[in-house]
Backbone as CSV, one residue per row, in Angstrom:
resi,resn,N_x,N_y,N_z,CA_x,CA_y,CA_z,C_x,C_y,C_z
1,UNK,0.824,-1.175,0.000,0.000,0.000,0.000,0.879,1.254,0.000
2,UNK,2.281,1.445,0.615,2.796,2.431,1.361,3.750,2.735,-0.346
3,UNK,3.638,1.362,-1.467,4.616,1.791,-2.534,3.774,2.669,-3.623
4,UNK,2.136,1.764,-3.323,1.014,2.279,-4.361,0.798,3.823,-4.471
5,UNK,0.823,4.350,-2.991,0.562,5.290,-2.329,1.725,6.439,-3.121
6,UNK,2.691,6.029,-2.790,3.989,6.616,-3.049,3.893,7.321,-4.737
7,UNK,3.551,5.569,-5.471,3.940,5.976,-6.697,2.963,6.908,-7.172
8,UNK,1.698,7.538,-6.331,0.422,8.163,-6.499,0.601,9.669,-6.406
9,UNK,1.584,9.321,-5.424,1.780,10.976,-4.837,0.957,11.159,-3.893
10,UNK,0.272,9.781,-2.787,-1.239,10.579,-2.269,-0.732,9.476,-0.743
11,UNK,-1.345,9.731,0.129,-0.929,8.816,1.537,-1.619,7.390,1.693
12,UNK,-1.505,6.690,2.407,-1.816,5.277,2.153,-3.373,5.578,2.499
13,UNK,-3.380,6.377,3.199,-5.018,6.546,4.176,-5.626,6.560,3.436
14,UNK,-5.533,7.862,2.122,-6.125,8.472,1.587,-6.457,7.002,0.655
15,UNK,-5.767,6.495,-0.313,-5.741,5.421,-1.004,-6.656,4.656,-0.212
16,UNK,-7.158,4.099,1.314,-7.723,3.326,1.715,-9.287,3.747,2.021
17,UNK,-9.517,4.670,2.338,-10.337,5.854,2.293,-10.919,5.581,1.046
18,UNK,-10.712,5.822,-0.278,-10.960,5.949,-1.651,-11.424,4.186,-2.242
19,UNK,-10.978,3.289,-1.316,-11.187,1.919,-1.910,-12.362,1.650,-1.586
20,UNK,-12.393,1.925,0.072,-13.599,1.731,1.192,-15.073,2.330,0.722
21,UNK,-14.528,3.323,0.229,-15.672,4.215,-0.268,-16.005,3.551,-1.764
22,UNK,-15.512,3.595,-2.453,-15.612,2.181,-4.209,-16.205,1.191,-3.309
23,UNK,-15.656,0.440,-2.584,-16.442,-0.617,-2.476,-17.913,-0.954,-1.937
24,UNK,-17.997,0.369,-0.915,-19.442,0.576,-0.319,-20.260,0.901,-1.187
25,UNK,-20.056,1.684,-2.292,-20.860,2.059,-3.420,-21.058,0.754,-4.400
26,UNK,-19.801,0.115,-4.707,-20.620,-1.009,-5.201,-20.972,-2.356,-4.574
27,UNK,-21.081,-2.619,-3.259,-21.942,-3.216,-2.668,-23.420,-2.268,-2.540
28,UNK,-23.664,-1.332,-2.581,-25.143,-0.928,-2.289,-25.514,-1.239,-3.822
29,UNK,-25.135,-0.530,-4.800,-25.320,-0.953,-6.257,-25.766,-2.378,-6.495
30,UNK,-25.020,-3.445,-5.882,-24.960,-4.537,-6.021,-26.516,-5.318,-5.281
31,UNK,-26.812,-5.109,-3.687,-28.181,-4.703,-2.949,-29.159,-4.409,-3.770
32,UNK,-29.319,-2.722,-4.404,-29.941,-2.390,-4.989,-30.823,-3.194,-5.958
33,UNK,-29.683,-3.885,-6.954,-29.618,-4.562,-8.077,-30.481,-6.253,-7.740
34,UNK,-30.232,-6.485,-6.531,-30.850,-7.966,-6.037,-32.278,-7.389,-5.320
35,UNK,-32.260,-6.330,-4.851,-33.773,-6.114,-4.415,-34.369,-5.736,-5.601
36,UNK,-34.185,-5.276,-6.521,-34.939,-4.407,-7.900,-35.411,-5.549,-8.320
37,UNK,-34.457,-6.891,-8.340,-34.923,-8.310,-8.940,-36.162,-8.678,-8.499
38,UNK,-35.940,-9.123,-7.340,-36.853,-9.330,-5.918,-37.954,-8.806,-5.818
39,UNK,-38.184,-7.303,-6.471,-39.009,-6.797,-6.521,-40.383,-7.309,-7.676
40,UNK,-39.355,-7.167,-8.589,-39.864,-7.682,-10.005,-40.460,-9.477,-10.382
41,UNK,-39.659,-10.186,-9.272,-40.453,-11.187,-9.381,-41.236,-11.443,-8.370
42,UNK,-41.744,-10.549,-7.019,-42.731,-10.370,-6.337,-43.878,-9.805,-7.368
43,UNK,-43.469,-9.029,-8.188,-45.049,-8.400,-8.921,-44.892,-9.173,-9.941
44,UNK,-44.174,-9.762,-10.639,-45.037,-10.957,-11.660,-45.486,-12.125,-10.722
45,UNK,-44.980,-12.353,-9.654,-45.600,-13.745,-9.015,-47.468,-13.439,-8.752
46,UNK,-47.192,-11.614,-8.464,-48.508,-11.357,-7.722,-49.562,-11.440,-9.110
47,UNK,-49.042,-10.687,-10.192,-49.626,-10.500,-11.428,-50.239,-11.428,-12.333
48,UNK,-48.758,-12.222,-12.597,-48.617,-13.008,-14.101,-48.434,-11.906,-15.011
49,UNK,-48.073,-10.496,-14.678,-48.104,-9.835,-16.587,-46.441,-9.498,-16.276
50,UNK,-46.155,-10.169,-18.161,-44.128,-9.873,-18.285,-44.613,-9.676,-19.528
51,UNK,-43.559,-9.926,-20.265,-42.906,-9.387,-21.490,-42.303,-10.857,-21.928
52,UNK,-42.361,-10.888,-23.374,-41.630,-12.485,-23.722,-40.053,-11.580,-24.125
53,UNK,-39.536,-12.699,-23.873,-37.773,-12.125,-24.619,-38.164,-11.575,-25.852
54,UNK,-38.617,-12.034,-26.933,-38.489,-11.356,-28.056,-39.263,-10.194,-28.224
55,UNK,-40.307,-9.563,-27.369,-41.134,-8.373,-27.236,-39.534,-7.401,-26.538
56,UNK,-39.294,-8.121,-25.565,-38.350,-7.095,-24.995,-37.009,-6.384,-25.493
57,UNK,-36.170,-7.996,-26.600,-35.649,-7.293,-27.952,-35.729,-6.593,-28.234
58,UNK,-36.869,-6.935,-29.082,-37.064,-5.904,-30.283,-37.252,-4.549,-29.645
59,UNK,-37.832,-4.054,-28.341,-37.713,-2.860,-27.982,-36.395,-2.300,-27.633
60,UNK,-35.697,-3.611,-26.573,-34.734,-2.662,-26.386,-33.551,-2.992,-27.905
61,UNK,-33.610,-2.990,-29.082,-33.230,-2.816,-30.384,-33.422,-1.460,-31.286
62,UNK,-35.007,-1.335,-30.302,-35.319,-0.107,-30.904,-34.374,1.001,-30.315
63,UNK,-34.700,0.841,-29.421,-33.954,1.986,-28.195,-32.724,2.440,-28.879
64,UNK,-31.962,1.003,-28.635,-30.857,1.130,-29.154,-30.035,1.444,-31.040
65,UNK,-31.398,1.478,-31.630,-31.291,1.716,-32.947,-31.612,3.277,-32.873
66,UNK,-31.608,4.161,-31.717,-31.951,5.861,-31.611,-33.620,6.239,-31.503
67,UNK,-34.131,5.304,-31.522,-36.015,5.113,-31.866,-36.620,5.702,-30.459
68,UNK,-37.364,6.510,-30.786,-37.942,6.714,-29.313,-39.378,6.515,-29.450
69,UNK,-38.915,4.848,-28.786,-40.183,4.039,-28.822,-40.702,3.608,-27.354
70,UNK,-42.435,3.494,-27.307,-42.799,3.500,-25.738,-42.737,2.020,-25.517
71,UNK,-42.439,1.582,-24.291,-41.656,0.487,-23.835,-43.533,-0.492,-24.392
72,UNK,-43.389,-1.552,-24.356,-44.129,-2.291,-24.888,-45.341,-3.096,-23.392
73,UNK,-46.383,-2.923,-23.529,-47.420,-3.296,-22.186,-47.006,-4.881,-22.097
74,UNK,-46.839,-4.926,-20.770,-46.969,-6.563,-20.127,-48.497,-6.771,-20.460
75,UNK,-48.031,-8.264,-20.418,-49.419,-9.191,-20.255,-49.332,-10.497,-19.651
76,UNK,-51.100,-11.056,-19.402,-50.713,-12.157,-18.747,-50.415,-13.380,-19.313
């Protein structure tokens, strides 16, 4: 740490400080990302309405082809 630091120009703290903080951000990111799931298959369990893969394609194709297209209605 004390060479990383060095070759940085910055103190080891600071370097540890800066990791601690990266990593807390992507553990909440990471949280986030498993409850958003969690979420999503609580309301199709409650529902039954999704999207088939190829509805969801082709939109997000559109998207990604510059199209500003409205996301496509679930069903059951």
């Amino acid at each position: 740490m004390r060479r990383l630091a060095a070759s940085r120009e910055r103190s080891a703290g600071s370097l540890m400080r800066e990791e601690i903080s990266q990593y807390v951000e992507r553990e909440e990111r990471r949280e986030a990302f498993i409850r958003d799931g969690r979420e999503a298959w609580d309301d199709y369990s409650r529902t039954g309405l999704h999207l088939t893969e190829a509805e969801a394609d082709r939109w997000l194709a559109d998207l990604e082809a510059g199209e500003d297209v409205v996301p496509p209605r679930c069903h059951g």
